[in-house]
N, C-alpha and C positions, 0 to 999 in steps of 0.2 A: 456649327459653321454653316455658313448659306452662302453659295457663290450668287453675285448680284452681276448686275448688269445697267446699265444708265447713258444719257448721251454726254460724250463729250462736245469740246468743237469742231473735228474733223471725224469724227465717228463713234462709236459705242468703247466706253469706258468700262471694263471688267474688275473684279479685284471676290474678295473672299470677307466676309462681313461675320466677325465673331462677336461673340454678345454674351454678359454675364448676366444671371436669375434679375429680372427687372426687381425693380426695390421702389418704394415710396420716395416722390420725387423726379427732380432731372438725372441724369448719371452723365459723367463727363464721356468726351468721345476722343479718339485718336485717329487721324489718319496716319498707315505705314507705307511708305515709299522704298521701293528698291535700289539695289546698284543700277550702274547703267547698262551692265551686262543682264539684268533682266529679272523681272516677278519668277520669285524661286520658293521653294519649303522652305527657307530661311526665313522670307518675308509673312511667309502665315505663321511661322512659329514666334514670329515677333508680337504680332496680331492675336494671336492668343494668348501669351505670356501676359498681355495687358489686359486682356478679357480677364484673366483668372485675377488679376488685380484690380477689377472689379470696373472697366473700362471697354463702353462700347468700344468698339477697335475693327478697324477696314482697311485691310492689307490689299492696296488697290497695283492693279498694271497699266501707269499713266501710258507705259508705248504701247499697248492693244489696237490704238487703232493703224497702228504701221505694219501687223504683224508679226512676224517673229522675229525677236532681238536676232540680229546677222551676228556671224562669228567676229569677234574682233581682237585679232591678231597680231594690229601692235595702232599708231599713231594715226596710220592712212583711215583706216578700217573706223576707229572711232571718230575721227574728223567727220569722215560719210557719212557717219549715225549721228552724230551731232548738230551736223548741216539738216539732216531732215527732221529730227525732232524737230527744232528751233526752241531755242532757253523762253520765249515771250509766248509762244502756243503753249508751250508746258504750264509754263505758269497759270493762263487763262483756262486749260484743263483742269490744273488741279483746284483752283476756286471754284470749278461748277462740283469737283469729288468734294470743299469741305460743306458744301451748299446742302450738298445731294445729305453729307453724314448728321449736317443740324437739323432735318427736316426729318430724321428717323422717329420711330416712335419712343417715346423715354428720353430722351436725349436733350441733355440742356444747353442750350444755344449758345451760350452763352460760356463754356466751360468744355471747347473744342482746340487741339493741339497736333502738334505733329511730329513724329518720330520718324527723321530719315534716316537712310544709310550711304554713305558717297555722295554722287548724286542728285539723290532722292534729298542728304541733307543741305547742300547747298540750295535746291529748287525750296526746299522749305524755310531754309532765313532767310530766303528772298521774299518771301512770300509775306513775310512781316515787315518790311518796308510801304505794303501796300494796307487799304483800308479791309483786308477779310476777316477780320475779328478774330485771329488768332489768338488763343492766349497762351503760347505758350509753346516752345519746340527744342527739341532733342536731336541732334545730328551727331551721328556715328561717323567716325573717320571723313567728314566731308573738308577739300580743300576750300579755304577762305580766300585764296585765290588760285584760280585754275593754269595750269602751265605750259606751258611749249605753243603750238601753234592754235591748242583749244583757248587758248585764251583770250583770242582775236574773235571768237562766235560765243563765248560763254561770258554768263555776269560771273562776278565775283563779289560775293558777301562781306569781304574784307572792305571794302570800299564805301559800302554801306551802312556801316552799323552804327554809326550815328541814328540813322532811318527805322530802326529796329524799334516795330512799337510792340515786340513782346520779349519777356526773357525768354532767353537761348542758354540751353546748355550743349556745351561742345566737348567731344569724349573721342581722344584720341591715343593711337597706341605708340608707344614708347619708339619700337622699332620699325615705324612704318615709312615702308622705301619708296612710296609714291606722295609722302607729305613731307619735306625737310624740319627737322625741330627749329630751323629760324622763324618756319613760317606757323609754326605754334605759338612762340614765344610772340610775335609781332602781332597775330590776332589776339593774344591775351592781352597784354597790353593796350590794347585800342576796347576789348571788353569792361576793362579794368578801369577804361579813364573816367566813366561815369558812376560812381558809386552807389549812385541810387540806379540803378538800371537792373540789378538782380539776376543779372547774366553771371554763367558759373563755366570754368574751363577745367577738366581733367584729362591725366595722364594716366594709363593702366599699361601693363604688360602686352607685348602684340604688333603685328604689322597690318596690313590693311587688309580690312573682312575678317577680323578676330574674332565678332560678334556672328557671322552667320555661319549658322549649323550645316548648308548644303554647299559649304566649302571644307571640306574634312583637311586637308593641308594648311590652312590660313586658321581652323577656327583654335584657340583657344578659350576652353569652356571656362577658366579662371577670371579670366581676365574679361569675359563675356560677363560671370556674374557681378563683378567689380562693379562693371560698367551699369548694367540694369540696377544693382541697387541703387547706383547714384540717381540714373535717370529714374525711375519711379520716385523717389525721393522728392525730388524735382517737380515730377508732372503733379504729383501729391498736395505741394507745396502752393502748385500755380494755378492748377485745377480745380481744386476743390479735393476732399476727400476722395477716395474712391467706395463707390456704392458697397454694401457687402452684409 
């Protein structure tokens, strides 16, 4: 593991850059994106999970340049933090993170993807609406449409996926009290309308943040590995092999 460093657009972009034994050839890459409550040991243990599956992998911290994630305490508190991100500076950061992850050495340009979690996954189907050559993205627990008064400053993925020029797989949990299952059922469905599209939806055990380690009351390690075999599966599938 190498913590890296690089510019974003309002300042220096951080994150944690894990890497499998180079091999003959390109080898696929991953960007990992965190919740919105902030770059954790969950987000490098994602990051290397994908390394040991034979996948450059950069568990980055797009909010680095605002400092440290504020406590957020209920609605007001994340409104604040949302206001300051901004979803369209996010976006434009993390195109310079998947730029910065093609230009690595070994790394084929051409066979770069993205692994969100919450947040991290809705900033990343967005991000396949646009021309960054994605191919391919994974989102943990992310809402396809965002609620209450976040949803007046946040896009929503759900609205988009028409625009979706990569397959998306979307991996949510069964009992998760911050996504209603209507609004699972209504993103699959809009997944679903295109058949050639190679977009995939699952349901595993679990409420929100099931999959991170540095949440000991949320994680479910079952239902974490549920979900990873699907998604590697997946990025497998879209990616190319993974090196090994």
């Amino acid at each position: 593991m190498t913590d890296v460093t690089f510019p974003g657009v309002d300042g220096h972009l951080v994150g944690v850059l894990c890497e499998p034994p180079l091999s003959e050839g390109g080898q696929g890459a991953v960007l990992v994106l965190p919740e919105i409550d902030g770059f954790c040991e969950g987000t490098v243990a994602a990051a290397r999970r994908l390394a040991s599956a034979g996948y450059v992998a950069l568990a980055l911290n797009p909010f680095s340049p605002y400092g440290p994630t504020p406590p957020l305490r209920g609605s007001e508190d994340t409104m604040a933090w949302l206001a300051r991100l901004n979803d369209r500076r996010q976006l434009s950061d993390l195109a310079m993170a998947l730029a910065w992850l093609r230009e690595r050495p070994g790394v084929d340009a051409d066979r770069v993807g993205i692994v969100g979690f919450s947040i991290g996954g809705r900033f990343a189907m967005m991000l396949t609406t646009e021309p960054h050559g994605v191919a391919a993205v994974a989102a943990f627990y992310s809402r396809p449409w965002p609620g209450g008064a976040i949803a007046r400053v946040a896009l929503a993925p759900g609205e988009h996926v028409a625009k979706f020029r990569a397959p998306v797989c979307a991996v949510f949990g069964a009992d998760d009290d911050m996504i209603p299952t209507e609004m699972v059922d209504r993103f699959r469905s809009l997944l679903d309308a295109d058949p050639a599209s190679r977009h995939r939806l699952h349901v595993v055990p679990g409420r929100h943040f099931f999959a991170n380690e540095s949440r000991p009351r949320r994680y479910v390690p079952e239902s974490a590995e549920q979900a990873w075999s699907v998604v590697l599966g997946f990025l497998g599938e879209h990616l190319g092999p993974a090196a090994g």
